[in-house]
N, C-alpha and C positions, 0 to 999 in steps of 0.2 A: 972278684967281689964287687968290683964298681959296676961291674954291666948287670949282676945280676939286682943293683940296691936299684939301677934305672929302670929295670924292667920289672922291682916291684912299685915303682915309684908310676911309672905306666901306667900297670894294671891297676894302680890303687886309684888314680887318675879317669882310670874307665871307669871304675864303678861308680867313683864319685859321681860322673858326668850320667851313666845309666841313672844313678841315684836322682837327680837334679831335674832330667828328663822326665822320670815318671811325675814326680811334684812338679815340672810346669805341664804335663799332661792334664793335671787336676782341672776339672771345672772349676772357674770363679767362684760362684754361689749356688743356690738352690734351683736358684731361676736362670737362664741365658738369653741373649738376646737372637734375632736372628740374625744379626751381621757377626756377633763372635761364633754361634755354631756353623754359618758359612763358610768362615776362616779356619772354622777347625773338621772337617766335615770328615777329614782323612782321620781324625785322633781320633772318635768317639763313632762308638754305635747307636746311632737311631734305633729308638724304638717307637712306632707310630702305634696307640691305643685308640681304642673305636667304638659301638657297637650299635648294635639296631639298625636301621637303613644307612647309617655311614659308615658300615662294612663294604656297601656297593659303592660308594663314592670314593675308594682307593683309587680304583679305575677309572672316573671319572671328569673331565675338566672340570674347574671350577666355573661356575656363573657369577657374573659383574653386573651388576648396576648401575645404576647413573652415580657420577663422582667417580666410580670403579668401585666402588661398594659392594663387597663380598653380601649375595644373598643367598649362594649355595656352596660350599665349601667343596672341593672336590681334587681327585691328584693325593701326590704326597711328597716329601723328601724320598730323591731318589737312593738306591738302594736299601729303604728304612727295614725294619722285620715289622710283622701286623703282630698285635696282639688283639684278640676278639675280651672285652670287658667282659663280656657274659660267661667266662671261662676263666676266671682268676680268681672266685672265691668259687666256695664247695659247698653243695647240701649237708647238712650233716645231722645227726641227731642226738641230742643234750637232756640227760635227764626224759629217756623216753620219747621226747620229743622231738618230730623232724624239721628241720626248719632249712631255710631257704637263703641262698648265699650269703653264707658266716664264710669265717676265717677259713684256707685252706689249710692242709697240713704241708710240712714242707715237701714231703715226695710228689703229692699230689700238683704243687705251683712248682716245682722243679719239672716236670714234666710239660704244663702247659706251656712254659717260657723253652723248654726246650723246643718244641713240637713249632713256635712260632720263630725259630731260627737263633735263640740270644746266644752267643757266644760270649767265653770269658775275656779278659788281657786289657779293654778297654772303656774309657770310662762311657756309661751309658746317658744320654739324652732321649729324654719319652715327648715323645710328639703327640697332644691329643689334635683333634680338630679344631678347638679353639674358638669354634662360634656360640656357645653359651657356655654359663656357669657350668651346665651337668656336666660338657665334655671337657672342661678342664678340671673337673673332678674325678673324672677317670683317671687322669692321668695321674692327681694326687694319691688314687688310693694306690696304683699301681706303685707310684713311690713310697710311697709308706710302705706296701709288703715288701718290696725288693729288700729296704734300708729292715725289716726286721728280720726277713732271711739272710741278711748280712753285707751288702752293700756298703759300704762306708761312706761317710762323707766323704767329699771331693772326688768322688766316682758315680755321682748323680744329680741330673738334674733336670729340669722341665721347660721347656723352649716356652718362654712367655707366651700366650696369645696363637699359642699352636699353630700349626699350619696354615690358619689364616693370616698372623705376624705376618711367618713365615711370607706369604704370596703379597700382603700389602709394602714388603719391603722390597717385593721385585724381582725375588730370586723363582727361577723356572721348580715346576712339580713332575713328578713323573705319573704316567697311568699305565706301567707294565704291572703285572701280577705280581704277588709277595714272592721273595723265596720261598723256596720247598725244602732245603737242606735242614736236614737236624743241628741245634744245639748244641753247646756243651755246657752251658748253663748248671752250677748247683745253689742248692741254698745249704748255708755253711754253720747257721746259731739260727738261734732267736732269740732277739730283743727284747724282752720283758721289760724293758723299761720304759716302751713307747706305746704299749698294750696294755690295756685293760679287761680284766676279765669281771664276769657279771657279781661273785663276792664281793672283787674292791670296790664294785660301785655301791655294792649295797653297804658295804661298811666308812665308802667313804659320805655317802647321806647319814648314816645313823653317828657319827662323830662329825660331822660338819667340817671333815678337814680341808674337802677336793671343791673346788669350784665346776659347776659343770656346762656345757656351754651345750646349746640346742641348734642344730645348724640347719632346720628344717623352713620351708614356709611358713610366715606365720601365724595362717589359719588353722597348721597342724599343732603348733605349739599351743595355741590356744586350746585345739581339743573342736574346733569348729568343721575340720576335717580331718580323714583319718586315711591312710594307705592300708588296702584290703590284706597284705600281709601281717598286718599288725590288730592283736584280737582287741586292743582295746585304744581310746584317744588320749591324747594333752600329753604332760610331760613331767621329768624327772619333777622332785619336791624342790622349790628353791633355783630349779636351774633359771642362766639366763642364755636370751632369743640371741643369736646370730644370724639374722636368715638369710638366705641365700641370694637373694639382690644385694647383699651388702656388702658379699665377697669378692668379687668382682666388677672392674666399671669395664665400660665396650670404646672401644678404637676402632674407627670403621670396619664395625664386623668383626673385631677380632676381643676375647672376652680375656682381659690383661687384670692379673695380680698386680695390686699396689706397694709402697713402701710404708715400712715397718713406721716411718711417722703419720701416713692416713691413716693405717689401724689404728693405732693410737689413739688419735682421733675421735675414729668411728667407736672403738671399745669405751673411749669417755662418755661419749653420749649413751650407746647402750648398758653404761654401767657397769661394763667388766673389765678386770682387775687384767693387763697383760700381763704379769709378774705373778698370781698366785698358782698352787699346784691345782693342777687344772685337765679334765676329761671331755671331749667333745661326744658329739650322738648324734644319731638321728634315727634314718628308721633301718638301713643296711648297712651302714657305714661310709656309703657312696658321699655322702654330701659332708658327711663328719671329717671327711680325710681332707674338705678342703681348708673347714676349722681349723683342723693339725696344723696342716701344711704352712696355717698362716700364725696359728701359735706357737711351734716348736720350731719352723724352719726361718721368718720373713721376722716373727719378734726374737727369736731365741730363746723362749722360755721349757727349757729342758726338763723340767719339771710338768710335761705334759703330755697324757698319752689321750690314745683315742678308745674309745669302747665300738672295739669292730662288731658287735653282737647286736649294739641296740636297741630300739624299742623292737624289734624283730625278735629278738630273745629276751626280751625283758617283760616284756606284755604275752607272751604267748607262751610261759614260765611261771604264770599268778602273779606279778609284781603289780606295787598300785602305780599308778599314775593323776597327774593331779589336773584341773582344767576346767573348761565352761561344763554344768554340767547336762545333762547331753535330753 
């Protein structure tokens, strides 16, 4: 009886300890630095996000400038999986209409994150490239879909300043090819509650409840320029400007998310409320996920989702839009 209460007393002991292991496995926050995903490089899979001409520069050295000032971003964290940006949302067509990378469905982003090697058991770090706002927008929206195909907090998060951090902090890049092995990767729920769909927007304008945040350039917001995906200019009624320089400050060459008291900050001058229930946009959702990322994840304001659809489906759907007029 005594040997068998010590060998539940063991076991209970293992699990505790497996227990214990997994939560310190967890990522710290939303964001990591590059000296702690260094230190952890064995617990977490990389995922390095990309697209357009720095799909080529996986393979690449980076180029230095004077100071060592990153002017071409190139390489990668060795062993990372690629993900091509241009393959994680889906054509799709709404209300007869075809429109141009909206939301995926889950089979369809299970599949791509398969096909680019993701495997399950460990917690994921998304490496974009780091040298301007867009590409560490990529890397947002890619967190955003993971966390609503079911990801959980403390099983994800975004290497501040991408791969440029990454090289300004010293540590070596590789320029072998991606893996080729398949995945196991699934996507397990959706989130509904970090998503917005094009009703709640319309119903959250016509009751004044959602504050909505614009996270485009701000000649678009104004309606003084317009992206040819989108049939008509300007913006939501009421919404307010986030725009894209503001998201981001630069570290030699490397485009680094701030803390949750410069937003702060920056939201009192531009007059938005951190704390109210709140919807980001723009015109794909690409620049909106880095809004999110900085409202839901850097303030904590859980009360906030994103409208993956956009002016991309919200102008090319009959919806008005408000702006310089033209």
């Amino acid at each position: 009886m005594q040997m068998k209460h010590l060998m539940s007393a063991g076991l209970l002991s293992l699990g505790l300890a497996a227990a214990q292991g997994a939560v310190a496995m967890d990522v710290p926050g939303p964001l990591v630095t590059p000296q702690w995903l260094h230190a952890h490089l064995n617990d977490v899979t990389v995922v390095d996000i990309r697209g357009g001409a720095s799909m080529k520069r996986f393979t690449a050295q980076p180029q230095l400038g004077k100071n060592h000032m990153i002017e071409k971003t190139g390489g990668h964290i060795a062993g990372a999986d690629l993900v091509n940006f241009n393959d994680i949302r889906q054509d799709r067509t709404v209300d007869g209409v075809k429109l141009k990378a909206m939301m995926p469905t889950a089979a369809y982003f299970t599949k791509v994150m398969d096909e680019a090697g993701l495997n399950t058991g460990k917690p994921i770090v998304i490496v974009p490239t780091g040298n301007a706002v867009f590409a560490m927008d990529r890397g947002t929206r890619l967190y955003f879909q993971l966390r609503y195909f079911g990801v959980p907090h403390g099983q994800l998060a975004i290497l501040n300043g991408g791969t440029n951090a990454w090289i300004n902090a010293g540590y070596p890049v590789s320029v072998e090819p991606a893996p080729t092995a398949m995945g196991d990767w699934k996507a397990t729920g959706e989130d509904n509650a970090i998503l917005a769909s094009m009703q709640q927007v319309k119903d959250g304008l016509r009751q004044g409840t959602e504050q909505y945040i614009d996270a485009r350039p701000t000649a678009q917001f104004l309606g003084i320029a317009k992206k040819p995906i989108n049939k008509t200019a300007g913006h939501l009624a009421g919404a307010k400007s986030f725009p894209i320089d503001a998201i981001v400050k630069n570290d030699h060459g490397a485009a680094m998310f701030m803390t949750a008291a410069e937003y702060k900050k920056i939201f009192h001058d531009f007059d938005i409320s951190p704390n109210k229930p709140t919807t980001t946009y723009c015109n794909t959702g690409h620049l909106a996920s880095g809004a999110w990322f900085v409202v839901h994840e850097i303030l904590g304001n859980k009360n906030s989702k994103l409208y993956a659809g956009s002016m991309n489906e919200w102008t090319n759907l009959g919806n008005p839009t408000v702006g310089l007029p033209s």
